[in-house]
Steps between C-alpha positions, in 0.01 A plus 500: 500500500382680782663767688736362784524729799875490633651631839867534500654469860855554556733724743721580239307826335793368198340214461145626467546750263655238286228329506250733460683577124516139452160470527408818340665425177497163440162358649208713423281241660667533826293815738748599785265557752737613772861506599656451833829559679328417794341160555270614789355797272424252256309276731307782602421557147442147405117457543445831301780412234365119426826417324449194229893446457740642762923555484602460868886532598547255840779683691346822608512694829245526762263246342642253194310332222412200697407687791259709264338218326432309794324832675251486232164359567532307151728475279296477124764634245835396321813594657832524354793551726769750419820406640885500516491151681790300466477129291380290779161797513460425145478147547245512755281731287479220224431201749249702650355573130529863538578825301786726535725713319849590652644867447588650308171384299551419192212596233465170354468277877236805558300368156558175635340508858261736341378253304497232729332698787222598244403109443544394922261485748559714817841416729423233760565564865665137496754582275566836625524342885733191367725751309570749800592138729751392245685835471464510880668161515740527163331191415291342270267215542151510312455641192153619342332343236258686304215295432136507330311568879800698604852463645663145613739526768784194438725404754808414280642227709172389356595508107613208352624627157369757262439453127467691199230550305534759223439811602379374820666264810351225703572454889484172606368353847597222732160403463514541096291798485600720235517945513524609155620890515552737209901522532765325309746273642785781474247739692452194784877424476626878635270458772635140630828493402640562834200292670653101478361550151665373180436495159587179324359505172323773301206355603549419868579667796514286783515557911846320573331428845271244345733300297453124586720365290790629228602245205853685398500203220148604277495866644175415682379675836220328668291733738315390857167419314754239240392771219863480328625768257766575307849684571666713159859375469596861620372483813615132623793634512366777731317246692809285578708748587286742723258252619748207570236335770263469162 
């Protein structure tokens, strides 16, 4: 593998020198090629750095990760956010198909997004642009799709129901196209669960916003486009009694 040239931008000097040993000991791969407190230093040394994978906190003075990544004439390398967002942050960094790592960091997440940001094409402006509107708004709409020409951006009032396939899960369209992504149904299922998104079976999990019809009698849910799947006996139950207009 290649050397990977890393800048490390935070305002926490803490937080950099943690990484720095992080790096240092555990990833001999990984070249720090500059470290920041300041996020308008390191966009003056950007050009001469020419990071491959870069750590950016977001909530810095003067000028904040977004701000900095947007001032740069283009944007061709990895990013993984460092942060100490709250839940709903976290959330939008998976719809939006990106890396993070919350502090503290712990070593093995680091190996993790290391590993992923090695294999990944550069981050897209789209998904850095749709991320800073939804924690702008607190709210999440669209979430991106990594596909084989690059990221698909999914409306989810537009999902019909997701399903599992091994290692892998399938989004399904009005329109019965199919997205497969590389993420289990358990991975899909932290990011809807609080988005009018249900799981009903350990293969299903279905947009309760495009249920036609319910059969309480067979356990049967059939969606807008009359595809009808199964509900587990354990979550009929849940059905009835939280979704009583089912």
């Amino acid at each position: 593998m290649n050397t990977i040239r890393a800048l490390l931008i935070d305002d926490e000097p803490d937080s950099i020198r943690l990484m720095q040993l992080m790096l240092k000991e555990h990833f001999p791969g990984i070249a720090i090629a500059g470290a920041f407190t300041s996020s308008a230093r390191a966009l003056e040394q950007w050009s001469i750095l020419q990071p491959d994978l870069v750590f950016l906190d977001i909530e810095m003075p003067v000028m904040n990760g977004f701000e900095l990544l947007e001032a740069l004439p283009q944007l061709n390398c990895a990013v993984v956010f460092v942060t100490a967002y709250n839940e709903f942050a976290i959330k939008a960094f998976r719809f939006n198909a990106l890396d993070y790592l919350v502090k503290p960091v712990a070593l093995e997440d680091l190996a993790t997004v290391i590993e992923k940001a090695t294999r990944q094409q550069a981050l897209k402006t789209d998904q850095l642009q749709l991320l800073r509107q939804q924690l702008k708004k607190g709210q999440i709409t669209k979430i991106a799709v990594p596909g084989q020409t690059g990221i698909v951006f999914v409306d989810l009032r537009d999902i019909l129901y997701v399903e599992a396939s091994g290692n892998y899960a399938c989004l399904v369209l009005p329109d019965n196209r199919k997205l497969l992504i590389s993420k289990t149904l358990k991975d899909i299922q932290e990011v809807l669960e609080e988005q009018q998104f249900l799981r009903i079976h350990r293969q299903y999990i279905i947009n309760l916003n495009q249920v036609k019809h319910f059969n309480r009698n067979e356990s049967l849910l059939t969606m807008i486009n009359n595809e009808v799947l199964p509900v587990s006996r354990n979550q009929k139950e849940n059905l009835i009694s939280q979704y009583g207009w089912l």
